[in-house]
Phi, psi and omega in degrees: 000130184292183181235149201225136151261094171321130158218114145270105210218107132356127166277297174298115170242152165231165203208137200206111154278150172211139185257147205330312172336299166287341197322332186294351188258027187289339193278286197354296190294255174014321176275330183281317191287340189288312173269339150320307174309303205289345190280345167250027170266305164344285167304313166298344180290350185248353197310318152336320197249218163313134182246021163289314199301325188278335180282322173306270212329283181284011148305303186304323183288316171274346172279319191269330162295327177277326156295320159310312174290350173257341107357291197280339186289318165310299162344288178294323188296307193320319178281333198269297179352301165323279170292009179249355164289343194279000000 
């Protein structure tokens, strides 16, 4: 009988340009896309499978979206602030 090994290895990378302005927010954005990528690398590994396992996943996955967007959203107030102070 053969032998089965776990290995934990993430699939999924991300890679994110932001021009100079934002810079401060690349890891934040980077971190979100990151984890988006992987609960929906996750989650499609399970459509199959478990289906707790496949409900974490798309838990992970709408928390991590909602975090980008709470980002991206700070982003736009921030930039917008300035000029509406002139």
């Amino acid at each position: 009988m053969g032998s089965c090994k776990k290995v934990d290895i993430n699939m999924a990378k991300v890679s994110i340009r932001i021009h100079s302005e934002v810079e401060e927010y690349v890891d934040l954005l980077k971190d979100a896309l990151q984890l988006t990528a992987e609960a929906t690398e996750g989650f499609c590994s399970y459509l199959h499978g478990d289906p707790d396992i496949m409900d974490e996943q798309y838990n992970k996955i709408v928390l991590a979206h909602a975090q980008f967007l709470d980002i991206i959203a700070q982003i736009r107030y921030n930039l917008e602030m300035p000029s509406k102070l002139e």
